[in-house]
C-alpha positions in Angstrom: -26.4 -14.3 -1.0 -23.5 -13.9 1.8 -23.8 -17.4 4.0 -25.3 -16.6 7.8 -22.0 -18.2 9.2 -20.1 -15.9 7.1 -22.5 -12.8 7.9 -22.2 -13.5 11.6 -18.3 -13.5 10.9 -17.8 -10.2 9.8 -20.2 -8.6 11.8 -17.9 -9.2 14.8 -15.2 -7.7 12.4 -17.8 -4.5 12.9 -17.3 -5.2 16.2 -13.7 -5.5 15.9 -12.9 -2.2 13.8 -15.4 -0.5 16.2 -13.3 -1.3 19.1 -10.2 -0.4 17.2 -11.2 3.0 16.3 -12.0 3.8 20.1 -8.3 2.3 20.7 -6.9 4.6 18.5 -8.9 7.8 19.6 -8.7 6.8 23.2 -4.6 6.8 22.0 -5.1 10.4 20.3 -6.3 11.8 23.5 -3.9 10.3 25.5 -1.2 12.0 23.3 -3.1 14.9 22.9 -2.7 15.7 26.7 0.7 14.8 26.8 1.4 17.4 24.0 1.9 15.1 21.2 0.0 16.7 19.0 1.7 15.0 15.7 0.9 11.8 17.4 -3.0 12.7 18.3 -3.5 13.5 14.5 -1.8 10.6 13.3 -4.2 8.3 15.6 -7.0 10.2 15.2 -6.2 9.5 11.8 -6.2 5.7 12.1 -9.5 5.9 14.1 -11.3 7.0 11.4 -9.8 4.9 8.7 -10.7 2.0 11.4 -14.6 3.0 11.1 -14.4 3.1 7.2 -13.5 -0.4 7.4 -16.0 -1.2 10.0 -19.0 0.7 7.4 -17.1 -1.2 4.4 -18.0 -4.5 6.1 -21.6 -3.6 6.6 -21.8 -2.0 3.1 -20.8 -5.1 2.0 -22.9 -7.7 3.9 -25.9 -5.6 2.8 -25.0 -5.6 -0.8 -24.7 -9.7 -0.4 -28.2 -9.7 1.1 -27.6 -10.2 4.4 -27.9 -7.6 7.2 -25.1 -6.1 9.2 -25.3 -5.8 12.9 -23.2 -3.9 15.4 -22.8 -5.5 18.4 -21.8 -4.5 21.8 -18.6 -2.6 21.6 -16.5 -3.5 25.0 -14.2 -0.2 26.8 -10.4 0.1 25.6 -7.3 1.4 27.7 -6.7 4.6 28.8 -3.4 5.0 29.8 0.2 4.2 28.6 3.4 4.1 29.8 5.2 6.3 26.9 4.8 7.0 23.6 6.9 4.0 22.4 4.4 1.7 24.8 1.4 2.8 22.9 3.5 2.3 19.5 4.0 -0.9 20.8 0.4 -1.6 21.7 -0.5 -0.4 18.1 1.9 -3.0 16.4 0.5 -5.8 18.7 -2.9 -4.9 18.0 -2.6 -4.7 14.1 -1.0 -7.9 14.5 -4.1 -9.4 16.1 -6.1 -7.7 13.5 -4.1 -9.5 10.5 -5.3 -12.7 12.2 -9.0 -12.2 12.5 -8.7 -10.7 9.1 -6.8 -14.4 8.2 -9.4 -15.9 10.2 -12.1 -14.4 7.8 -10.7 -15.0 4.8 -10.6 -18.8 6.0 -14.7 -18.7 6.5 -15.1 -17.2 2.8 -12.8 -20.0 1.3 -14.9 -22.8 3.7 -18.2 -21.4 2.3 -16.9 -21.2 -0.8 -17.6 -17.8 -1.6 -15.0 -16.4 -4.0 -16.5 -13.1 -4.1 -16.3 -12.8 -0.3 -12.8 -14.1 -0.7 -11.8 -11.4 -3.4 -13.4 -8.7 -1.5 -11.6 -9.7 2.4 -8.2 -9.7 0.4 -7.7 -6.3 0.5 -8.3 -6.0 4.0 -5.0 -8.8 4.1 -3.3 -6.9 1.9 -3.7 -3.7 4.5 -2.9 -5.4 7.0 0.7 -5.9 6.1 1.2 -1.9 5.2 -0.1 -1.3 9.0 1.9 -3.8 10.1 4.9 -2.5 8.3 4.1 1.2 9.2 4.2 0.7 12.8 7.1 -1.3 12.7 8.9 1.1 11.3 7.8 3.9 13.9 9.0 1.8 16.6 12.2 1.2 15.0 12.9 5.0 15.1 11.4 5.6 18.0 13.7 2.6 19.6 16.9 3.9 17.4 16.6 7.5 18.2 14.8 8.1 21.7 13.7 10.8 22.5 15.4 13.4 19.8 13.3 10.5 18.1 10.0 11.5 19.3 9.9 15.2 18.3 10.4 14.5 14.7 8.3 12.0 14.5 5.5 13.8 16.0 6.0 16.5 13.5 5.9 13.9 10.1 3.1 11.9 11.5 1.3 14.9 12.3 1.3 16.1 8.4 -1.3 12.8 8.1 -4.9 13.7 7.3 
């Protein structure tokens, strides 16, 4: 049985991933009308893989015995300033993800519950590949402007 402190602790991850797969397809449309198309993919992309972590979560609290919950899910942004804004707004995000994640992982291990623990640890260890990723599109996007952008939109648009 998954504790209730721990339950109530990743249904706000629900919460969380919920929010960030609106960020990410509020970003796809905001690309989308700027005719980034590559880009839109790409974050429509992450918006989905944000709600399969969300349904992973809840999968998992209900095979623990406990019962998942989606809470109220609060509006994200709309507008950016440029494409290497929203990059930037991605990396800052996933950064803040990678600490709730952290902050997770720290309830399993004060409850004691190792299979909690196992299971939350490869949510850490995505975090650092979608840290990394976006790093490195801002490092192109800041080392090769905007020559930078239309290739990138192309081989982030070949995502699915």
């Amino acid at each position: 049985m998954i504790s209730q402190k721990l339950q109530d602790a990743i249904n706000a991850q629900i919460v969380a991933e919920m929010w960030s797969a609106n960020l990410y397809l509020s970003m796809s449309y905001f690309f989308a009308a700027k005719g980034y198309e590559g880009f839109a993919s790409w974050m429509k992309a992450q918006a989905r893989e944000e709600n399969d972590h969300a349904d992973m979560l809840a999968q998992y609290v209900m095979k623990r015995g406990g019962q998942a919950k989606v809470g109220a899910v609060d509006a994200v942004p709309q507008e950016w300033a440029s494409p290497q804004d929203v990059f930037e707004h991605v990396y800052k995000h996933e950064c803040h993800v990678s600490e709730l994640i952290d902050k997770l992982v720290d309830v399993a291990s004060a409850e004691k519950d190792k299979a909690s623990q196992d299971f939350l640890w490869g949510f850490v260890r995505e975090q650092v590949e979608e840290e990394a990723t976006v790093q490195g599109i801002l490092d192109k996007i800041k080392l090769g402007g905007d020559v930078a952008l239309y290739h990138l939109d192309i081989q982030l648009g070949a995502r699915k």
